[in-house]
C-alpha positions in Angstrom: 0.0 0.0 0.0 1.2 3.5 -1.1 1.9 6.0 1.9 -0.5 8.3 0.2 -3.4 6.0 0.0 -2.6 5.0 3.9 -3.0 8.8 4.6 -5.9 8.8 2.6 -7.4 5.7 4.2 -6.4 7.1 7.6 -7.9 10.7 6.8 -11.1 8.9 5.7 -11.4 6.7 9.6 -10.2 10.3 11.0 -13.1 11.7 9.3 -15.8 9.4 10.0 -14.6 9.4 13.8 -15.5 12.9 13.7 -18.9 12.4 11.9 -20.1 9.9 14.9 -18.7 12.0 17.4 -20.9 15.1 16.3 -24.1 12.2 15.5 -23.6 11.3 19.3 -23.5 15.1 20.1 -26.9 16.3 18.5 -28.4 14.1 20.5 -30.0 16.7 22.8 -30.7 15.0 26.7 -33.4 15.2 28.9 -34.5 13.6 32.1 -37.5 12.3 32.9 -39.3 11.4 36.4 -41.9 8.4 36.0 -43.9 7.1 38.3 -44.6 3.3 38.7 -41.9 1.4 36.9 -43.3 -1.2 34.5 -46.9 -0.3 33.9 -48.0 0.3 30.2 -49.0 3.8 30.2 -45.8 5.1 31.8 -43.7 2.5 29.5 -44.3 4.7 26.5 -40.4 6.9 27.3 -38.8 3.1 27.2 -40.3 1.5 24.4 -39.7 4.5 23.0 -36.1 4.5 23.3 -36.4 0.8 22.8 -37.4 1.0 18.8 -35.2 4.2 18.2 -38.1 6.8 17.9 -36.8 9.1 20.5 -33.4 9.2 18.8 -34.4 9.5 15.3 -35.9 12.9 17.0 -32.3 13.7 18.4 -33.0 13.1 22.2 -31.6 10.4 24.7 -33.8 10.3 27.5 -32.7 9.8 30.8 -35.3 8.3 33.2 -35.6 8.2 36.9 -38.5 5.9 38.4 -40.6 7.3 41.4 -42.9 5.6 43.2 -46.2 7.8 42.3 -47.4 10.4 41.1 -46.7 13.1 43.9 -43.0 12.0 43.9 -42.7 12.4 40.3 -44.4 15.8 40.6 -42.4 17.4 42.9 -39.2 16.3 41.0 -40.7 18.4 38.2 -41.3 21.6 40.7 -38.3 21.3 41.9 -36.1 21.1 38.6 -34.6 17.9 39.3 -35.9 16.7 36.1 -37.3 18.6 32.9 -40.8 16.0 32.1 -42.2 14.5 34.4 -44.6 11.0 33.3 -48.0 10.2 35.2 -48.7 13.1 37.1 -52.2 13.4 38.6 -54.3 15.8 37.4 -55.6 16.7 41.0 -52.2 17.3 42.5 -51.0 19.4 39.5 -54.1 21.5 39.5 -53.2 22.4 43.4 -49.5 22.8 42.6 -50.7 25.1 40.5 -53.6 27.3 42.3 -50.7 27.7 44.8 -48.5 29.3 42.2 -46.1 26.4 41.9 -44.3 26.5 38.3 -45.8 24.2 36.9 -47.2 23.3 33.4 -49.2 20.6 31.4 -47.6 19.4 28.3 -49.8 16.7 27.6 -52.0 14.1 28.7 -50.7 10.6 29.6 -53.8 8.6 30.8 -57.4 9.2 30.2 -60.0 7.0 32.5 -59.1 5.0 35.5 -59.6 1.5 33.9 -56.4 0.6 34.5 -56.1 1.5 38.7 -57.6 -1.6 40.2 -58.2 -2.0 44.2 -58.0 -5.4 45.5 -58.4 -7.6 49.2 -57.0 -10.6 49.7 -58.9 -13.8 48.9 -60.5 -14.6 52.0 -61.1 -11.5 52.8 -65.1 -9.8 54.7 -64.7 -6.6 51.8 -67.1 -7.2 49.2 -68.1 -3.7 47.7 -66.8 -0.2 47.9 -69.3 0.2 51.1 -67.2 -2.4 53.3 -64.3 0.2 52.8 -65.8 2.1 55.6 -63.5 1.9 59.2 -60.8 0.2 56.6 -57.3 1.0 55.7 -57.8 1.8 51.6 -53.9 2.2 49.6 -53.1 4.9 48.0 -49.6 5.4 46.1 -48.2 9.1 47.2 -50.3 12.4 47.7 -50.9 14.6 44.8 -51.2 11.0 42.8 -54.0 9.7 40.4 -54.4 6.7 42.8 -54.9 9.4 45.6 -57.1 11.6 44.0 -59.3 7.7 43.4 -59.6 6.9 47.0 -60.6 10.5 47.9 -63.2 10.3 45.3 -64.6 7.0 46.7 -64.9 8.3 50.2 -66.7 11.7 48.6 -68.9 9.5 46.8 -69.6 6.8 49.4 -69.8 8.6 52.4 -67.0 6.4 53.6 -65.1 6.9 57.1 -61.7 5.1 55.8 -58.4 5.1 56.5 -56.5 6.5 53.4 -53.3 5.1 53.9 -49.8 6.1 51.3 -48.2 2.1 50.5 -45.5 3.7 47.7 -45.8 0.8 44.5 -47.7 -2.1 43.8 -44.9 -4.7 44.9 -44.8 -2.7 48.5 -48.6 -2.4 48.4 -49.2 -6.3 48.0 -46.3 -6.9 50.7 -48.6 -5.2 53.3 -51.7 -6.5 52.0 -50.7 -10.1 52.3 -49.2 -9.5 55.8 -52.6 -8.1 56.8 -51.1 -4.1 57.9 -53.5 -2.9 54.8 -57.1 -4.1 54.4 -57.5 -3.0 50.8 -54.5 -2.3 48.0 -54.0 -1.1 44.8 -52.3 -1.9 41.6 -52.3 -1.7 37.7 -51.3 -4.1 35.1 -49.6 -5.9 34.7 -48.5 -6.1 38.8 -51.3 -8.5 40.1 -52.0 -10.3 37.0 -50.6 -13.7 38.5 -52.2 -13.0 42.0 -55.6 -12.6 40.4 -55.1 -15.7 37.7 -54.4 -18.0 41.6 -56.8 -16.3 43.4 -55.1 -15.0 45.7 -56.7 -11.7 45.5 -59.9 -10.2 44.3 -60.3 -7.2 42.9 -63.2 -4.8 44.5 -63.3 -1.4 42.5 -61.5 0.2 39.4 -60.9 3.8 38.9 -64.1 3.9 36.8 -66.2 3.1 39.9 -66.0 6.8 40.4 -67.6 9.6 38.7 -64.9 11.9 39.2 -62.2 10.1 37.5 -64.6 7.9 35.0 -63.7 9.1 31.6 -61.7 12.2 32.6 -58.1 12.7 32.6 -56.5 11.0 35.3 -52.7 11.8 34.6 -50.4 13.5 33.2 -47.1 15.1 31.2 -45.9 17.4 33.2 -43.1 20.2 33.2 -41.2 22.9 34.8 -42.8 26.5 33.7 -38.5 27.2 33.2 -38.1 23.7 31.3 -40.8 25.2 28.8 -39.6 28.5 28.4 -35.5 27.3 28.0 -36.1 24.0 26.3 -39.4 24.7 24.0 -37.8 23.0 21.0 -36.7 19.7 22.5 -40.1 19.6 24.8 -41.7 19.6 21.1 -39.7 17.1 19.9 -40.3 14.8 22.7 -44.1 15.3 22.2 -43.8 14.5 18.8 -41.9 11.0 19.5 -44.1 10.0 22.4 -47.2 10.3 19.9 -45.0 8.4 17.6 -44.4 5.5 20.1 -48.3 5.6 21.6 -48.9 4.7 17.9 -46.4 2.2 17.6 -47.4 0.5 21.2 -50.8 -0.5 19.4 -49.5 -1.6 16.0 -46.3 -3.1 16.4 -45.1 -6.6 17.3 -41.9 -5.2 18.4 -43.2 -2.3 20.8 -44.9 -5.6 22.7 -41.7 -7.4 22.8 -39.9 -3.9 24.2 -42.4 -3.6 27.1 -42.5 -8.1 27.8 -38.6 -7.6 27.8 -38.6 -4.1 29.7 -40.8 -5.1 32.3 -39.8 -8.8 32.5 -43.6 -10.7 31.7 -44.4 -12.7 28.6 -45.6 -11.5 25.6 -49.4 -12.6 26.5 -49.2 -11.3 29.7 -47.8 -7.8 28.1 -50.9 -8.2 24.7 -53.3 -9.0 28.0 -52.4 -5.5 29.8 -52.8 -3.6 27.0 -56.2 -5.0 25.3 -57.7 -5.8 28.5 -56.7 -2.6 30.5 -55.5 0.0 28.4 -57.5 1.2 25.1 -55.3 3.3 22.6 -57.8 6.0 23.1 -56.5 6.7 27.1 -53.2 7.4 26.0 -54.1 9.8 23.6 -51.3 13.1 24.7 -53.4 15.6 22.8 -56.3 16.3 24.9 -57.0 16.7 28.7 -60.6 15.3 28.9 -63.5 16.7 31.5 -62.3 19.3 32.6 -65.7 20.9 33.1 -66.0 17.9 35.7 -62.6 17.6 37.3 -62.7 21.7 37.6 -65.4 21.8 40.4 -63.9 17.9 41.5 -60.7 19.9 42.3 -63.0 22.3 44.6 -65.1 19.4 45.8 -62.2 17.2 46.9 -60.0 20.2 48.7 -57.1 20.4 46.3 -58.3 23.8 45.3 -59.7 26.4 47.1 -61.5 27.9 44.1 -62.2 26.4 40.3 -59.7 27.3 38.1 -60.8 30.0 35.3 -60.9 29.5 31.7 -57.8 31.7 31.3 -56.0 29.9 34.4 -56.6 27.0 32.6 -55.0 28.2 29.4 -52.3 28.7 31.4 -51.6 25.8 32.8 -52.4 23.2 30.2 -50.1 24.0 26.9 -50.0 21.2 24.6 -47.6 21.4 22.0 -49.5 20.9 18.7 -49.1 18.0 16.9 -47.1 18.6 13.4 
């Protein structure tokens, strides 16, 4: 080999060195906070990243794992993280009547089909009504879950113990040992325990008006995060739609979440058909808020309803291109 064709050769692997290195660099970060690890709806960041959408838009996403949505939020208020993934919609609508800087940049889950609260097998609890005098799981205040179980002791006239378990896996621990009367959980965490009956399930999210096809969760950001970071928030709204379609179309978005979340691929087709329609993950709309307004007031976590205009405010969806 000539010595100019090695310098050639070498100016060519010096060249495409250079040409990854700037790939890797456009490759703009942000961190995300999302509560309850392994659960379809807040899977949508990993599979995501899984199938490459999220880098074809230039982003690498970071994610840290909470253990509800009132953890997750106040990452987000406190700029530890720039999006934050499951939300609830009653805890960001106090956040915000407070003047916390906080902002809506999508919704994540729509209906509480998926939130399921269960006894154990042998269990007295039969109906919502035998919740009265019990100790009833929650995840962490400010949390969909939360906002659930407030809403069935509004509805019911209930006089039960409302009681913060963290996750599903710490939830069923105390169930089991008997410290909690009734749990919580979403698929697929108590699949298995169902499918041997060790557990029943009593009530859904659905079994209450306030959270029955309204917006239960959310995206969520810093009001700084939109203002500084507008273009990559965009761009991350533009590959989560991506991957919500992908989720209900693609063989390979099912294997991402069985592998990501460590179930079979029936057990991962079951969560999603039986729990989750496409239609609640839809990012582009926050639904009933002419119910969950006066809910907010109802259930304490605002002093006053929100106006049209403080509304407009806090939810900004970035339009879908």
């Amino acid at each position: 080999m000539t010595r100019s064709r090695t310098i050639g050769l070498a100016l060519v692997a010096v060249g495409l060195a250079m040409t990854l290195a700037q790939a890797a660099l456009a490759q703009d970060k942000l961190k995300l906070a999302v509560g309850q690890r392994g659960n379809w709806d807040t899977s949508v960041a990993e599979i995501g990243t899984r199938l490459g959408i999220f880098k074809k838009h230039n982003l690498e996403l970071e994610m840290l794992y909470t253990q509800g949505g009132g953890e997750t939020q106040q990452a987000v208020l406190s700029n530890s993280v720039d999006i934050g993934v499951a939300g609830g919609i009653m805890g960001a609508m106090s956040a915000f009547s407070k003047g916390a800087p906080i902002r809506i940049m999508g919704a994540e889950t729509t209906g509480g089909q998926d939130l399921f609260w269960y006894v154990k097998a042998e269990s007295p609890i039969k109906a919502l009504k035998d919740f009265d005098g019990k100790t009833v799981a929650y995840s962490t205040n400010g949390s969909s879950t939360h906002g659930v179980v407030n809403a069935f002791v509004k509805e019911n006239g209930l006089k039960a113990k409302l009681t913060a378990t963290g996750g599903p896996a710490q939830t069923l621990t105390q169930v089991m040992s008997g410290q909690i009367d009734v749990g919580w959980a979403a698929p697929p965490f108590g699949l298995d325990q169902l499918d041997r009956n060790e557990i029943r399930i009593i009530a859904t999210g659905n079994d209450t008006q306030a959270f029955k096809s309204q917006t239960v969760r959310l995206l969520i950001t810093n009001t700084s995060v939109l203002q500084n970071k507008k273009p990559l928030v965009e761009r991350f709204m533009q590959a989560y739609r991506e991957t919500v379609d992908a989720m209900y179309s693609s063989d390979e978005a099912i294997k991402a979440y069985a592998s990501f979340v460590g179930i079979s691929e029936r057990i991962a087709r079951r969560t999603r058909d039986d729990f989750f329609p496409k239609a609640a993950l839809d990012p582009d709309k926050v639904v009933g808020l002419e119910t969950i307004v006066p809910d907010a007031v109802t259930l304490k976590y605002t002093a006053q309803p929100l106006t049209k205009e403080q509304l407009a405010e806090l939810i900004q969806i970035p339009p879908r291109k």
